[in-house]
C-alpha positions as CSV (number, residue, x, y, z in Angstrom):
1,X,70.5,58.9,162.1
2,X,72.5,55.9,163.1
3,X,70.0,53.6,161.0
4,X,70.9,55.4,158.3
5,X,74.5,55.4,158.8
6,X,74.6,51.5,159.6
7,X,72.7,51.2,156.0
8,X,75.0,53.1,153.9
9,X,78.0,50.8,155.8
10,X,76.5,47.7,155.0
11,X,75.7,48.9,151.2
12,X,79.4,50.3,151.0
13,X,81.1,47.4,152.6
14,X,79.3,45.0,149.4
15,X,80.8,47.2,147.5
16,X,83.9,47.2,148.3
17,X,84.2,43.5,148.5
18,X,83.1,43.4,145.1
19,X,86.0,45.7,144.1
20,X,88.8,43.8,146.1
21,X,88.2,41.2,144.2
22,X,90.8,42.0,141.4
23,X,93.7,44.9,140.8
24,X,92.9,48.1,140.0
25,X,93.7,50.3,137.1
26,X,94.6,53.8,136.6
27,X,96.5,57.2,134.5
28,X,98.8,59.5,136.2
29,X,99.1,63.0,134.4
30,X,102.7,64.6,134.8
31,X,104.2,67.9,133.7
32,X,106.7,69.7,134.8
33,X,109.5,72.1,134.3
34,X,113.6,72.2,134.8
35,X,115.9,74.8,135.1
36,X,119.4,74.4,135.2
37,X,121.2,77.3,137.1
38,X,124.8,76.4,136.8
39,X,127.2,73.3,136.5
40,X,126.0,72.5,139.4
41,X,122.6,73.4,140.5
42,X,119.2,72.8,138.9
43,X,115.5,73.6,139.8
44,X,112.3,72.4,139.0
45,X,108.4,72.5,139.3
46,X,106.1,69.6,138.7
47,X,102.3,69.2,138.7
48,X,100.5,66.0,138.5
49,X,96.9,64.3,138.5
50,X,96.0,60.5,139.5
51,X,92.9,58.2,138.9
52,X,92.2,55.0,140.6
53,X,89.6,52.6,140.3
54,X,89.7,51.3,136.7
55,X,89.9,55.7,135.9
56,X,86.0,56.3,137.0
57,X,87.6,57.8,140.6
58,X,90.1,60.8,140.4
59,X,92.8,59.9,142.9
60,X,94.9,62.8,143.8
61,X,96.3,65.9,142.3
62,X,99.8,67.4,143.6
63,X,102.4,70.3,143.1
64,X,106.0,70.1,144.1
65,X,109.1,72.0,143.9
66,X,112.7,70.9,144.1
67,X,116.1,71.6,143.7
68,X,119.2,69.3,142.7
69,X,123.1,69.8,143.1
70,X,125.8,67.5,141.5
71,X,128.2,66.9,143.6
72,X,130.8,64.9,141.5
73,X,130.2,63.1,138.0
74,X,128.0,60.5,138.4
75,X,126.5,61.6,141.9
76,X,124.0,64.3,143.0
77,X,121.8,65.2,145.7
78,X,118.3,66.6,145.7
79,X,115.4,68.3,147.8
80,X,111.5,68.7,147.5
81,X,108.7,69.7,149.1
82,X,105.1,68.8,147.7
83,X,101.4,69.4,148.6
84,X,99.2,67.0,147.8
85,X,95.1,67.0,147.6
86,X,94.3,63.4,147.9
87,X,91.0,61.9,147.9
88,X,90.6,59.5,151.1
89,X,89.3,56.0,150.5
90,X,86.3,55.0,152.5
91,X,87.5,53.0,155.4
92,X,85.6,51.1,158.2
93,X,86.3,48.6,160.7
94,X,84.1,45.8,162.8
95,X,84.5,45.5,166.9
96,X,85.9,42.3,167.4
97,X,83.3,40.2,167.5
98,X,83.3,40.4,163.5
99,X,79.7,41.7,162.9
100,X,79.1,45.3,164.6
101,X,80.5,47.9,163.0
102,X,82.9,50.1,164.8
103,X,84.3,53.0,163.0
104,X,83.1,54.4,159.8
105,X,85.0,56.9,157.2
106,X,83.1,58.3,154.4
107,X,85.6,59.1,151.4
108,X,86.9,62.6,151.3
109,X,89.3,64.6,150.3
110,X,92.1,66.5,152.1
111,X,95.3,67.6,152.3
112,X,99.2,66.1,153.3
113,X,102.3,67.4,152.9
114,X,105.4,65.8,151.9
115,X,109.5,66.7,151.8
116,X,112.0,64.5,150.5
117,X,115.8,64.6,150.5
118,X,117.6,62.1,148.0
119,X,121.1,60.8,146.5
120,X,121.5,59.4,143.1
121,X,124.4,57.5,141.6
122,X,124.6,57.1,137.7
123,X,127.1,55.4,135.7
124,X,127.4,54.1,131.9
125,X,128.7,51.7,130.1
126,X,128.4,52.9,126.6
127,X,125.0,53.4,125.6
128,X,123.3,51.9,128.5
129,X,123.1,54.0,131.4
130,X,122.4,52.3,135.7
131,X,121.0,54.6,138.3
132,X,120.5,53.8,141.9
133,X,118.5,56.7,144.1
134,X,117.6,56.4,147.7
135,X,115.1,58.8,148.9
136,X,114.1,59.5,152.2
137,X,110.1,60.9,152.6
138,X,108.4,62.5,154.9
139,X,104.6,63.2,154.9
140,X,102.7,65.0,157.4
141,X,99.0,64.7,157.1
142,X,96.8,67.6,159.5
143,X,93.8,66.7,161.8
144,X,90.6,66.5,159.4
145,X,87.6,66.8,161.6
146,X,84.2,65.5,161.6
147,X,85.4,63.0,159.1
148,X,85.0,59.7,160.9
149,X,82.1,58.0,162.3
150,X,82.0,56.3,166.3
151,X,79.1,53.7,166.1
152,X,79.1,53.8,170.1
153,X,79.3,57.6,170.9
154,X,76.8,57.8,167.5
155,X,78.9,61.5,166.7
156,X,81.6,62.2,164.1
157,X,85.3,62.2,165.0
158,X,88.0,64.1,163.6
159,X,90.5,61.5,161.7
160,X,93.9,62.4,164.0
161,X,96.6,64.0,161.5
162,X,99.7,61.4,161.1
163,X,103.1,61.5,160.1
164,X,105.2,59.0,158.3
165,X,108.9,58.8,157.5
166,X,109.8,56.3,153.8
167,X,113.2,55.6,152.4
168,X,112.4,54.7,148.7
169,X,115.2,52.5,146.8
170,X,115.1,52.6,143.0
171,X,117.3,50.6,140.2
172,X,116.9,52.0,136.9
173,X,118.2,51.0,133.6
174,X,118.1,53.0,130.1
175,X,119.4,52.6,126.4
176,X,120.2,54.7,123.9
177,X,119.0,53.2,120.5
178,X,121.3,54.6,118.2
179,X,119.1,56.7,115.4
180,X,116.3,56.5,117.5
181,X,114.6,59.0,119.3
182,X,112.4,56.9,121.2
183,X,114.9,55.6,124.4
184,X,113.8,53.1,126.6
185,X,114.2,52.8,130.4
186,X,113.2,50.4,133.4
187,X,113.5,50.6,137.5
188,X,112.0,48.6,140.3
189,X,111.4,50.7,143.4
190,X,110.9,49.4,147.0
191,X,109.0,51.7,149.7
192,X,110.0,50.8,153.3
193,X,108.0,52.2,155.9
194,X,110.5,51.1,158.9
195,X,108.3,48.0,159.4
196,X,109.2,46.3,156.4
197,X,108.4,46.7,152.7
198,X,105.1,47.8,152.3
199,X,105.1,48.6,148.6
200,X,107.0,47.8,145.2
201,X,106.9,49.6,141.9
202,X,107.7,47.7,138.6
203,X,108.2,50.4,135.8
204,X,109.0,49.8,132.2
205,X,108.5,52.9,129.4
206,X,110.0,55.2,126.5
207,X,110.9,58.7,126.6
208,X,110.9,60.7,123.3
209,X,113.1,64.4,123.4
210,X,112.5,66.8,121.0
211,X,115.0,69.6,120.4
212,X,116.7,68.7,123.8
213,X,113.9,71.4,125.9
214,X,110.4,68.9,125.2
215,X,110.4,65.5,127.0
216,X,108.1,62.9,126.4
217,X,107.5,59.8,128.6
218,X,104.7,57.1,128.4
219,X,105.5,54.2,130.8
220,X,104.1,51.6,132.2
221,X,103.8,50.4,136.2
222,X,102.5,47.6,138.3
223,X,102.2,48.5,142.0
224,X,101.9,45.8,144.7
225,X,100.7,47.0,148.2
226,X,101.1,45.4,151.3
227,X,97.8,45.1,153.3
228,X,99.3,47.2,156.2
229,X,100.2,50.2,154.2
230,X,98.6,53.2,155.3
231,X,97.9,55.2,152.2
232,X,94.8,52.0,151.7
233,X,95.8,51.4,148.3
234,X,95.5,48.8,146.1
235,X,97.3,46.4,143.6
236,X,97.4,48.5,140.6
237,X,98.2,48.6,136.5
238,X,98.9,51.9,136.2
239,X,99.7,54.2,133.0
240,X,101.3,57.5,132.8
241,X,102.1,60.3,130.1
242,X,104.3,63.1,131.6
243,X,106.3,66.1,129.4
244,X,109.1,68.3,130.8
245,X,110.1,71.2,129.3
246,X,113.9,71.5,130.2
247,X,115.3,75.5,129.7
């Protein structure tokens, strides 16, 4: 058994080297729907599907409700909770001597789930509109046993379950083109994981609205990731299509 094992390391860690070599590329699938309840209060539902590695791999697939309340003109708060389905990278380490393997983790899927609280600001100056929203996240992620491989005790090990706290800052800017239903918007987005920044997200894309209910986005991102962010991710071009239906 631990032959094995040790041969399907050495074959996966080729692998992988191979694949580090360059960023990856992937689609994220959004929809999702908005109510608004009064002046002041709106809900909302949103699902959405992820690919990585160049689109061959599905990522992740999520579902998330939340709730928003403007405070003033130009300022609102919001809340969210979302469960997310994620499929784990493979991940394996050496001892320290560089060349016997230590800890193996097969890819597999499992579960985390995530709240958020945020403030937005928004203001205009005629047609362009300037947003800043910082969001503070919270994922928990459960115990998933007999996930991870001890090379010394030769027996699988549960991966421990792991929280993690985020405050997300993100500028965006967007234009309203006059006779032109296609607007377009951009925002840069920094994750900091209390350590330091372990993740930016550059964003540029269009949204189309039909008959003020049916929204439309394809956008654009480039992710850069930090080698000690825990969600093992990768540098990434990354293209997403989302609609919202607003009643």
């Amino acid at each position: 058994m631990k032959r094995l094992i040790c041969v399907l390391y050495t074959m996966a860690a080729s692998l992988l080297t191979v694949g580090a070599q360059g960023d990856d590329f992937g689609m994220w699938y959004e929809i999702g729907a908005e109510k608004k309840l009064n002046k002041q209060w709106s809900v909302g539902l949103e699902g959405e599907l992820r690919t990585r590695n160049n689109t061959r791999t599905l990522d992740r697939w999520s579902a998330g409700i939340a709730a928003e309340y403007k405070i003033i003109k130009g300022l609102k708060a919001s809340v969210g909770y979302t469960f997310l389905s994620d499929n784990n990278r493979e991940e394996f380490d050496l001892k320290s001597d560089g060349l016997r393997p230590n800890k193996w983790t097969p890819s597999y899927w499992g579960v985390r789930h995530r709240v958020n609280v945020s403030l937005q600001g928004s203001t205009a100056w005629g047609r362009l509109g300037v947003s800043l929203r910082e969001r503070w996240q919270y994922t928990y992620r459960p115990e998933a046993s007999g996930r991870k491989y001890d090379f010394d005790e030769e027996a699988w090990k549960a991966v421990k379950g792991k929280g993690r706290n985020v405050l997300r800052s993100r500028l965006q800017v967007e234009y309203d083109i006059p006779h032109w239903k296609l607007d377009p918007t951009a925002s840069v987005e920094m994750f900091n994981a209390g350590h330091g920044v372990d993740k930016m997200r550059y964003q540029v894309g269009v949204d189309y609205k039909y008959r003020k209910k049916h929204v439309f986005a394809l956008t654009y991102r480039y992710q850069t990731v930090n080698d000690d962010d825990d969600d093992n991710e990768a540098n990434s071009h990354l293209i997403g299509l989302s609609y919202k239906f607003k009643f």
